[in-house]
N, CA, C and O atoms as a Tripos MOL2 file, in Angstrom:
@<TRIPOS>MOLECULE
protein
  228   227    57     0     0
PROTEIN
NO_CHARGES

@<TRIPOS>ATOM
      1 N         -33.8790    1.3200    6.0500 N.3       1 UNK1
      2 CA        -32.8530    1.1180    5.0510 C.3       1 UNK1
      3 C         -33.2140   -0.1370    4.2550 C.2       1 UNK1
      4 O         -33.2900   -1.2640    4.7430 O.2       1 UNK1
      5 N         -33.4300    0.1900    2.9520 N.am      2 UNK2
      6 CA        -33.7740   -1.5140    2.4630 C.3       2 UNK2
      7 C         -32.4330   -1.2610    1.3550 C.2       2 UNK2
      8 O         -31.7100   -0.2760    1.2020 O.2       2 UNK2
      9 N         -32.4490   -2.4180    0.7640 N.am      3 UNK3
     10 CA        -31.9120   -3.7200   -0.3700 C.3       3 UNK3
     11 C         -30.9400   -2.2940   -1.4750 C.2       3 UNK3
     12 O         -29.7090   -2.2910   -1.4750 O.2       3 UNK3
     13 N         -31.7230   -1.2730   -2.2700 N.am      4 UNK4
     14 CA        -31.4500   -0.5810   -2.8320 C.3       4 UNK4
     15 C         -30.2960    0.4620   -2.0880 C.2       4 UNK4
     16 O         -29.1980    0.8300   -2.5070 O.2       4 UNK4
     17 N         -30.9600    0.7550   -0.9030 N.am      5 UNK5
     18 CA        -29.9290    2.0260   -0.4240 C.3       5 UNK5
     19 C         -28.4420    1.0370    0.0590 C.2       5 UNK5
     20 O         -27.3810    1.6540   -0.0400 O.2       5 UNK5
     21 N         -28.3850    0.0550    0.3930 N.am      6 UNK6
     22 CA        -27.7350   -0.6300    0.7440 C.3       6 UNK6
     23 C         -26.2420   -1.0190    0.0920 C.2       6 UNK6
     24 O         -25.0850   -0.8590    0.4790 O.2       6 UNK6
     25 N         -27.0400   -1.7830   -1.4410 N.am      7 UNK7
     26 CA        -26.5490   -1.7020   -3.0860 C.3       7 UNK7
     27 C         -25.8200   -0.4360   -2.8760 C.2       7 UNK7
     28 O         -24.6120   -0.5370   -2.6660 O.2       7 UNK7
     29 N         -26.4330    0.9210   -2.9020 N.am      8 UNK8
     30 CA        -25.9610    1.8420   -3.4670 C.3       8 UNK8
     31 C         -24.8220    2.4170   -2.5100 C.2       8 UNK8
     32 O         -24.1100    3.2680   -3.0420 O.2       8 UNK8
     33 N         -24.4740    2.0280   -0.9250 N.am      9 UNK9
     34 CA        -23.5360    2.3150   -0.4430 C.3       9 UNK9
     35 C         -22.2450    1.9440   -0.6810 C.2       9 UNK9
     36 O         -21.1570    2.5140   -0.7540 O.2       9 UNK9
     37 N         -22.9920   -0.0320   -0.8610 N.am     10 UNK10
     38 CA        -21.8180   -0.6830   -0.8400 C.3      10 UNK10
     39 C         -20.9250   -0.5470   -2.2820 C.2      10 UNK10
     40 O         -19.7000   -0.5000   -2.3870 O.2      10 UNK10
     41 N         -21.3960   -0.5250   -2.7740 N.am     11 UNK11
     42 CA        -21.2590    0.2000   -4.2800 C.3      11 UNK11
     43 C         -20.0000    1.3150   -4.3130 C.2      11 UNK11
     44 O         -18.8280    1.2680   -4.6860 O.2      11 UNK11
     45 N         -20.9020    2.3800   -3.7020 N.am     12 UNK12
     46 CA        -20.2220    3.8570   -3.7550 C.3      12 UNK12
     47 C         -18.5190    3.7070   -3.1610 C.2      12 UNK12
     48 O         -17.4160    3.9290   -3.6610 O.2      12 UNK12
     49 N         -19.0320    3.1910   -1.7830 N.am     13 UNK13
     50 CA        -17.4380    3.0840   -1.3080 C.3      13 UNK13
     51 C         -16.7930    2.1890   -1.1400 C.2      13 UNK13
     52 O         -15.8020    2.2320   -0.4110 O.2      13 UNK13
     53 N         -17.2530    0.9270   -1.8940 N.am     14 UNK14
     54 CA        -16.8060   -0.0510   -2.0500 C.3      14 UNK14
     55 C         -15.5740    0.5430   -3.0940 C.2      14 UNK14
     56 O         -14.3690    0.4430   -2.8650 O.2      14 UNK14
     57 N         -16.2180    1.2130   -4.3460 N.am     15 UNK15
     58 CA        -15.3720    1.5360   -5.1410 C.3      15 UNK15
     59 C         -14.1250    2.6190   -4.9010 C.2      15 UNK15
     60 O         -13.1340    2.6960   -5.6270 O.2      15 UNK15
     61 N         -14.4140    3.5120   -3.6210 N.am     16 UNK16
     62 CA        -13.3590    3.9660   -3.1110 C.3      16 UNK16
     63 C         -12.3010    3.2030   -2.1020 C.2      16 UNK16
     64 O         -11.1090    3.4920   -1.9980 O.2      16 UNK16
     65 N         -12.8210    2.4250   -1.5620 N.am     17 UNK17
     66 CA        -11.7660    1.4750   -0.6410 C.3      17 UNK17
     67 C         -10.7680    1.0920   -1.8650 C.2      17 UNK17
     68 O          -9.5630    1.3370   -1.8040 O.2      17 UNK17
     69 N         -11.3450    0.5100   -2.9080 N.am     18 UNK18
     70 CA        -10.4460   -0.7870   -3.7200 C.3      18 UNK18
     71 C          -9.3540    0.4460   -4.6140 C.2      18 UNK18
     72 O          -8.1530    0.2510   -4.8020 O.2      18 UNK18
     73 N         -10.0350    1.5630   -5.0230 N.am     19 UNK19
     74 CA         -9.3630    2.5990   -5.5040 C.3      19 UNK19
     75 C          -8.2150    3.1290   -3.9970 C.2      19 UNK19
     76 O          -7.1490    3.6390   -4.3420 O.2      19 UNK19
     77 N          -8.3420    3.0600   -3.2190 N.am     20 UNK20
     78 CA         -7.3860    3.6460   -2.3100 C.3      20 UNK20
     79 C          -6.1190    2.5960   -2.0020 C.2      20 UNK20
     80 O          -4.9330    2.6950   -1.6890 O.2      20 UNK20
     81 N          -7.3210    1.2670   -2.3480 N.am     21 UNK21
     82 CA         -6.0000   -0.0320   -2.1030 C.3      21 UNK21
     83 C          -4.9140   -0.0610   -3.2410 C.2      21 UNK21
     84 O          -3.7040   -0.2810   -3.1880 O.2      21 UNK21
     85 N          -5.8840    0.2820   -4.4510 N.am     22 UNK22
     86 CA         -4.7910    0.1160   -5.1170 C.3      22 UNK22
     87 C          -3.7470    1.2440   -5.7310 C.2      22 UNK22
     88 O          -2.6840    1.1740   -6.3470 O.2      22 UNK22
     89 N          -4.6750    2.4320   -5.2030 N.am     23 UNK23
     90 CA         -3.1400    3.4500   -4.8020 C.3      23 UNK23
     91 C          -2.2210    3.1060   -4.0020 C.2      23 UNK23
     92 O          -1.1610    3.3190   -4.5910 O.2      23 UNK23
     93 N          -2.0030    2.6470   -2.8730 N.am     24 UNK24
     94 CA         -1.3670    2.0530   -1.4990 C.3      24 UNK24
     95 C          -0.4730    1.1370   -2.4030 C.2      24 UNK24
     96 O           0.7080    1.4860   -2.4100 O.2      24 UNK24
     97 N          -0.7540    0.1250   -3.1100 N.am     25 UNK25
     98 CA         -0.1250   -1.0690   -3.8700 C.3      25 UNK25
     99 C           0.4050   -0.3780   -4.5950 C.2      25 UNK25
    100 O           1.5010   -0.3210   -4.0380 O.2      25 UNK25
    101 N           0.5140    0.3830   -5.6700 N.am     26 UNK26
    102 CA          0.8760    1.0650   -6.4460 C.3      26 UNK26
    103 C           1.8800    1.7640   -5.6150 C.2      26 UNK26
    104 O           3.0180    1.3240   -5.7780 O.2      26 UNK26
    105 N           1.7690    2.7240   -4.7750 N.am     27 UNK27
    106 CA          2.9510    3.8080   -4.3880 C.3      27 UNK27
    107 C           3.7380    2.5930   -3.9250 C.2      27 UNK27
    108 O           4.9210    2.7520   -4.2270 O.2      27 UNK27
    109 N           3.4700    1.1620   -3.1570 N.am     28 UNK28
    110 CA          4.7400    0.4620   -2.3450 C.3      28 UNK28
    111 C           5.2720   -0.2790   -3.5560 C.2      28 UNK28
    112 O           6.3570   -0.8440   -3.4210 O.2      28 UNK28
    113 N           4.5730   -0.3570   -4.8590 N.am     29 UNK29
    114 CA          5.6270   -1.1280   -6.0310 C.3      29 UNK29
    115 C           6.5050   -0.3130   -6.4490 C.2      29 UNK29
    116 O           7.5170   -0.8120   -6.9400 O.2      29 UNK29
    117 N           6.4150    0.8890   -6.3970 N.am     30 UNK30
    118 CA          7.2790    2.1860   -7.1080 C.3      30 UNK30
    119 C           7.8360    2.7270   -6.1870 C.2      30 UNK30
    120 O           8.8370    3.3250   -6.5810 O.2      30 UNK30
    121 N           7.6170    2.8300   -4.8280 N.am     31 UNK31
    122 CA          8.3960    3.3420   -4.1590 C.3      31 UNK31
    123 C          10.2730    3.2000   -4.3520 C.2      31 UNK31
    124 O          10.8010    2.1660   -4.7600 O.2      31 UNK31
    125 N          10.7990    4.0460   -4.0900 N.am     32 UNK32
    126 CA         12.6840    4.0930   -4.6320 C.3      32 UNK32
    127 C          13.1510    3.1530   -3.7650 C.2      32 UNK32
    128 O          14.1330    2.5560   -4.2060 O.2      32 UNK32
    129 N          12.7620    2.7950   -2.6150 N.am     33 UNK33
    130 CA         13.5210    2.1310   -1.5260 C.3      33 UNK33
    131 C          13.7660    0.5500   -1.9890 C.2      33 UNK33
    132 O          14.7810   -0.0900   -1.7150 O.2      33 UNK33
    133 N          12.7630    0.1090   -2.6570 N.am     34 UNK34
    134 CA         12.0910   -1.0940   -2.8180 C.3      34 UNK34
    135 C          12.3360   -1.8730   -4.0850 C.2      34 UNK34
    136 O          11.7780   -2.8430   -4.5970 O.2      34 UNK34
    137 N          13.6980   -0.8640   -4.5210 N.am     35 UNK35
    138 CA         13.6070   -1.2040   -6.1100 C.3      35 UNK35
    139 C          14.3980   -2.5690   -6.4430 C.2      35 UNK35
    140 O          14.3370   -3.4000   -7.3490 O.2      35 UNK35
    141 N          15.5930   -2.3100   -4.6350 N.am     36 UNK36
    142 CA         16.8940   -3.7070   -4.6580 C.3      36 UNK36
    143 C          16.1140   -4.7810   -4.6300 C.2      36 UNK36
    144 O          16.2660   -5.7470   -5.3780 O.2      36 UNK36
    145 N          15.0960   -4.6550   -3.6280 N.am     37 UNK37
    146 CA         14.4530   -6.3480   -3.3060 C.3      37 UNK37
    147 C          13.8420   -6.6430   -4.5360 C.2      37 UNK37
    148 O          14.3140   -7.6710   -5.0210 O.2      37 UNK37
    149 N          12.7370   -5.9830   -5.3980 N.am     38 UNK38
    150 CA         12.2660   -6.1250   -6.4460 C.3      38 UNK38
    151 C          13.4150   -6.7240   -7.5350 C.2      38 UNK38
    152 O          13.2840   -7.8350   -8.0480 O.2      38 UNK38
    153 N          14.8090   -5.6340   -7.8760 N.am     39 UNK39
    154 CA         15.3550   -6.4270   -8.5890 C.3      39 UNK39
    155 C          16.1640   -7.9510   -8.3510 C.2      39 UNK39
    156 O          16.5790   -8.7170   -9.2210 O.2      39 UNK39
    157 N          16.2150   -8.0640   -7.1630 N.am     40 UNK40
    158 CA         16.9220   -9.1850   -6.4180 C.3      40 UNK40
    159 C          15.4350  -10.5100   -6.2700 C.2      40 UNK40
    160 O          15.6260  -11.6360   -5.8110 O.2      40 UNK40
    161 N          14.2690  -10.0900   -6.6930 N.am     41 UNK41
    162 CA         13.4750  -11.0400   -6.7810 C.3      41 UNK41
    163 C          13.2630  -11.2580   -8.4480 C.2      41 UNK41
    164 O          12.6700  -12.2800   -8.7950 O.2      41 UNK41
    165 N          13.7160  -10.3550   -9.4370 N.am     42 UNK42
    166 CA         13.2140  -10.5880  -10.1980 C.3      42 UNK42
    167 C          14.3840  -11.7020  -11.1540 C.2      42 UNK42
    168 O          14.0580  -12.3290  -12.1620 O.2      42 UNK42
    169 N          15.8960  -11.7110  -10.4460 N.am     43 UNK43
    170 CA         16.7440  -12.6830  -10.7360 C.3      43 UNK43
    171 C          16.2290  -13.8190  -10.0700 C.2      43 UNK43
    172 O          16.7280  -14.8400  -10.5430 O.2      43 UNK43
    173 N          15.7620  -13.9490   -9.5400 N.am     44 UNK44
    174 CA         15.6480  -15.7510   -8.7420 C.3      44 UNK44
    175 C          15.5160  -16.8330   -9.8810 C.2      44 UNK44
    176 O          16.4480  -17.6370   -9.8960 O.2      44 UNK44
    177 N          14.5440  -17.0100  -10.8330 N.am     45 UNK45
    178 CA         14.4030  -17.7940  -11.4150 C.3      45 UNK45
    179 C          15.6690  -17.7610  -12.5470 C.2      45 UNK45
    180 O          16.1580  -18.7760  -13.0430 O.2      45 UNK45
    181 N          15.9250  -16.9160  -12.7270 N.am     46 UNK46
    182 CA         17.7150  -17.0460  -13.2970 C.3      46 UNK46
    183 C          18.6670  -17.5030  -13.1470 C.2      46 UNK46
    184 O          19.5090  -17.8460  -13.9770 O.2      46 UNK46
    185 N          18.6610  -17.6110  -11.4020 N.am     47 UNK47
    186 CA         19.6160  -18.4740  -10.6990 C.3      47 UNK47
    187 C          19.9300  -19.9110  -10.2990 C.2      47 UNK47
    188 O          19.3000  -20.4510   -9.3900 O.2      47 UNK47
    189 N          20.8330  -20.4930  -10.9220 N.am     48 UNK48
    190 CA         20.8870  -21.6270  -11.3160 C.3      48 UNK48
    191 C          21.8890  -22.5120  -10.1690 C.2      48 UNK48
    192 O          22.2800  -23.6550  -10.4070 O.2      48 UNK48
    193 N          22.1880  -21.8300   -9.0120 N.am     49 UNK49
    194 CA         22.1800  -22.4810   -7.8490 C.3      49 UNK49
    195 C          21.4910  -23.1140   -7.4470 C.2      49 UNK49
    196 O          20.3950  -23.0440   -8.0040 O.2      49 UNK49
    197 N          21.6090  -24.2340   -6.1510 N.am     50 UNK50
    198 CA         21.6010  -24.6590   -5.3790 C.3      50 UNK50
    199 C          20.1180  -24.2490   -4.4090 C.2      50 UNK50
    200 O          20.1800  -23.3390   -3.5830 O.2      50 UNK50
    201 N          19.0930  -24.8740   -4.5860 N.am     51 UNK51
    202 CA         17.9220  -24.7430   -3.6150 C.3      51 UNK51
    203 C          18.3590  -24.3610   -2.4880 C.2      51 UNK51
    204 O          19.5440  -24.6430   -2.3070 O.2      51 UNK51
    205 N          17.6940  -23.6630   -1.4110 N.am     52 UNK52
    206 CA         17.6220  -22.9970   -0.1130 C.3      52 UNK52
    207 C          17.5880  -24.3790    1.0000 C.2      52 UNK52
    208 O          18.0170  -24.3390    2.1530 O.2      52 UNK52
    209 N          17.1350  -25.2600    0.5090 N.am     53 UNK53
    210 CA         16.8790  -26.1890    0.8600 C.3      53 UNK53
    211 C          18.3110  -27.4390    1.3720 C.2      53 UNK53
    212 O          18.4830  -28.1790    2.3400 O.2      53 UNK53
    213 N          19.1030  -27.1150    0.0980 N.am     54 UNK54
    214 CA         20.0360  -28.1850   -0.1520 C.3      54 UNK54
    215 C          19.9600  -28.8890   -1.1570 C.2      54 UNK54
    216 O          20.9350  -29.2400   -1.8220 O.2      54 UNK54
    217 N          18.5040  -29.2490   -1.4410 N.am     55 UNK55
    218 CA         18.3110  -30.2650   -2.5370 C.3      55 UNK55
    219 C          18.8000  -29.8440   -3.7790 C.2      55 UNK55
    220 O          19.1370  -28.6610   -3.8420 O.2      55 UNK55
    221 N          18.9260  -30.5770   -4.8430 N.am     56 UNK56
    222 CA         19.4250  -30.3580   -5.9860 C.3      56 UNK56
    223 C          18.1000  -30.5910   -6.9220 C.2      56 UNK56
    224 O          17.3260  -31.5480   -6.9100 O.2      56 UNK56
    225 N          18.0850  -29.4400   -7.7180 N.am     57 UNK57
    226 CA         17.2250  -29.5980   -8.7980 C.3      57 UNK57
    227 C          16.8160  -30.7910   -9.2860 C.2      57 UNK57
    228 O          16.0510  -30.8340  -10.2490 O.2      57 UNK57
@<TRIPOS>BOND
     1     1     2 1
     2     2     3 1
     3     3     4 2
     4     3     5 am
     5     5     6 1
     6     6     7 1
     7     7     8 2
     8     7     9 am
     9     9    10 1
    10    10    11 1
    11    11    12 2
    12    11    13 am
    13    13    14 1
    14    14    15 1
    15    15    16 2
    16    15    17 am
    17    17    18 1
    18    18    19 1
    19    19    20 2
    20    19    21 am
    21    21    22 1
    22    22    23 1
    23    23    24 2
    24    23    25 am
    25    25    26 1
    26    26    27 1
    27    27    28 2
    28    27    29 am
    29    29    30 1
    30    30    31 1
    31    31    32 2
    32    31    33 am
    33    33    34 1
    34    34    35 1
    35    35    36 2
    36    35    37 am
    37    37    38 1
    38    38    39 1
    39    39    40 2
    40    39    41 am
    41    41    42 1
    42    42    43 1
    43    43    44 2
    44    43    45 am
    45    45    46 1
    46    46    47 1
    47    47    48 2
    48    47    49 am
    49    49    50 1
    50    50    51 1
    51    51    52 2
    52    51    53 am
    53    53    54 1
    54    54    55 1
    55    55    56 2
    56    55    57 am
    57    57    58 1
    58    58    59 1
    59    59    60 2
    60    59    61 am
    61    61    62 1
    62    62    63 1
    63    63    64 2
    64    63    65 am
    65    65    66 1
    66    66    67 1
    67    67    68 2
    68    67    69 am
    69    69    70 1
    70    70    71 1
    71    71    72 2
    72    71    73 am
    73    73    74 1
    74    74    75 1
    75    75    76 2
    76    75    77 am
    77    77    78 1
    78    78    79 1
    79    79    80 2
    80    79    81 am
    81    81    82 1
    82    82    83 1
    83    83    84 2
    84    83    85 am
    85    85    86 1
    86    86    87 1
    87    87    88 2
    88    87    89 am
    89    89    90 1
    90    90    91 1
    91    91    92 2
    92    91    93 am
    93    93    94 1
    94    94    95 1
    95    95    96 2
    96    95    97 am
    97    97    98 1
    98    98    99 1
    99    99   100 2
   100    99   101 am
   101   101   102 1
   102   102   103 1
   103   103   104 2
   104   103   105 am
   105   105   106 1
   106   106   107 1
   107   107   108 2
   108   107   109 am
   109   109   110 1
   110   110   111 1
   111   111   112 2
   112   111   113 am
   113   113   114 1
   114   114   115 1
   115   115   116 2
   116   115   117 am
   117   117   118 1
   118   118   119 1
   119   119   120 2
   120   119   121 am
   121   121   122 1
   122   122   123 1
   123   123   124 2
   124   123   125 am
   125   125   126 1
   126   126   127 1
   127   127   128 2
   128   127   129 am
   129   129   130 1
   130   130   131 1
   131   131   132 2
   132   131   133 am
   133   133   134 1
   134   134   135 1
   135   135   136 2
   136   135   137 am
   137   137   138 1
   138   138   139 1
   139   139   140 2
   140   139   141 am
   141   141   142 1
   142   142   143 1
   143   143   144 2
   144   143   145 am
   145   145   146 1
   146   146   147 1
   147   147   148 2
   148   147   149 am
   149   149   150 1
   150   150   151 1
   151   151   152 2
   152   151   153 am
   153   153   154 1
   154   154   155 1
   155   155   156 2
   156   155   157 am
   157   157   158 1
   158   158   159 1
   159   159   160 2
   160   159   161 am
   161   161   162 1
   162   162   163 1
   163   163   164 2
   164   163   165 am
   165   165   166 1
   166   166   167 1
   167   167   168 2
   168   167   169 am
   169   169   170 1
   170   170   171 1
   171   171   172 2
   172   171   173 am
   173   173   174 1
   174   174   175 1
   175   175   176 2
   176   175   177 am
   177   177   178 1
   178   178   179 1
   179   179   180 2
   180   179   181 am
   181   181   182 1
   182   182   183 1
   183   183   184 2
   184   183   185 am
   185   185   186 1
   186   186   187 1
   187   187   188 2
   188   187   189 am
   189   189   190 1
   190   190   191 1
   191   191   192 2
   192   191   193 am
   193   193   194 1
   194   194   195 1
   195   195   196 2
   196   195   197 am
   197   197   198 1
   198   198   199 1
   199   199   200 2
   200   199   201 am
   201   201   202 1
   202   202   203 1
   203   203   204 2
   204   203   205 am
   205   205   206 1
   206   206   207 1
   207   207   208 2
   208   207   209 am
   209   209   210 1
   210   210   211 1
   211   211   212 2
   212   211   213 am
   213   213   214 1
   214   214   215 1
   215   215   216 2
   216   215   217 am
   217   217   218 1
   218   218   219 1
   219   219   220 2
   220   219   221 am
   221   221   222 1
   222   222   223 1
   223   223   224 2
   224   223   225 am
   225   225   226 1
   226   226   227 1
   227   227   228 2
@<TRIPOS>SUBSTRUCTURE
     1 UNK1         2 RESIDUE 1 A UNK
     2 UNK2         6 RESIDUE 1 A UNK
     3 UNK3        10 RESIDUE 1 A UNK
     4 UNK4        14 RESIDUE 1 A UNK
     5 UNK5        18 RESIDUE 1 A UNK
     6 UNK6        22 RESIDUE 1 A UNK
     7 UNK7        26 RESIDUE 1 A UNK
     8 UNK8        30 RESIDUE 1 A UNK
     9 UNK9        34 RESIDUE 1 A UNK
    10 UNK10       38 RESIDUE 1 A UNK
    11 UNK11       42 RESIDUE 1 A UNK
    12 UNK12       46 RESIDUE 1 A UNK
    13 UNK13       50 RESIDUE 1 A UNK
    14 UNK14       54 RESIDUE 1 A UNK
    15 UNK15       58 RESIDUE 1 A UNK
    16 UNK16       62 RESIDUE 1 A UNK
    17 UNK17       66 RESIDUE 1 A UNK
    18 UNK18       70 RESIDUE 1 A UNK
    19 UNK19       74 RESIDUE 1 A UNK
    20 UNK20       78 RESIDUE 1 A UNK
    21 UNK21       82 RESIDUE 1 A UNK
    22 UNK22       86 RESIDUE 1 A UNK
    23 UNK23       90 RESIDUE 1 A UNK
    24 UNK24       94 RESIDUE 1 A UNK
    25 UNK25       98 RESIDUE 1 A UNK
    26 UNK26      102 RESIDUE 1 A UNK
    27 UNK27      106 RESIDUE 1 A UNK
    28 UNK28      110 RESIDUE 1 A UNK
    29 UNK29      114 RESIDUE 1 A UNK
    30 UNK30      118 RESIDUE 1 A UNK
    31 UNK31      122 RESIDUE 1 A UNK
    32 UNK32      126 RESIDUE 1 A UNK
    33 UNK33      130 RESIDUE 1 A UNK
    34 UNK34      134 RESIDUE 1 A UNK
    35 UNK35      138 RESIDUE 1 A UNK
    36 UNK36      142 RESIDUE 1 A UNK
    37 UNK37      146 RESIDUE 1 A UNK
    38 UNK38      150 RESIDUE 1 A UNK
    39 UNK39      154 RESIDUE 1 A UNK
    40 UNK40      158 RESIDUE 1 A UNK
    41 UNK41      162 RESIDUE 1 A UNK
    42 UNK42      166 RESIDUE 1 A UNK
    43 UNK43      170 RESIDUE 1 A UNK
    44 UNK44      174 RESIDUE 1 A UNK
    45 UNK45      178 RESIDUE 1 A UNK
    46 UNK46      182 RESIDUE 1 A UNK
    47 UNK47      186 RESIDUE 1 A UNK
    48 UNK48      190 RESIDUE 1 A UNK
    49 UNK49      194 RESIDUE 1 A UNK
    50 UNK50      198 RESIDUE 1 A UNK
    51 UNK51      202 RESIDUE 1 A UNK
    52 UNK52      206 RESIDUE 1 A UNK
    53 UNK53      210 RESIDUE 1 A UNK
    54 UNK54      214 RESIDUE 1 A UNK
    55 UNK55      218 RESIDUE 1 A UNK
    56 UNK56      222 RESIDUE 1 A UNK
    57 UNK57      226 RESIDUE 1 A UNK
């Protein structure tokens, strides 16, 4: 096995792993279940409360 066949594996299914990852990422951003936390993260910086912390802005 040299340098070329090597290239050409890591290559081949390299490009299917990252394609499968980012199906996987994709179906869990769209998934229906997932839509409350998403919209409940996408207010945070809106919210003009009180740090988790205590501290004050």
């Amino acid at each position: 096995m040299n340098y070329e066949d090597v290239a050409k594996f890591a290559q081949t299914w390299g490009l299917v792993y990252f394609a499968l990852l980012f199906a996987l990422v994709l179906l869990y951003a769209l998934w229906p279940g997932n839509q409350r936390r998403f919209d409940e993260a996408a207010q945070i910086p809106l919210n003009d409360g009180p740090l988790e912390n205590g501290e004050d802005q």
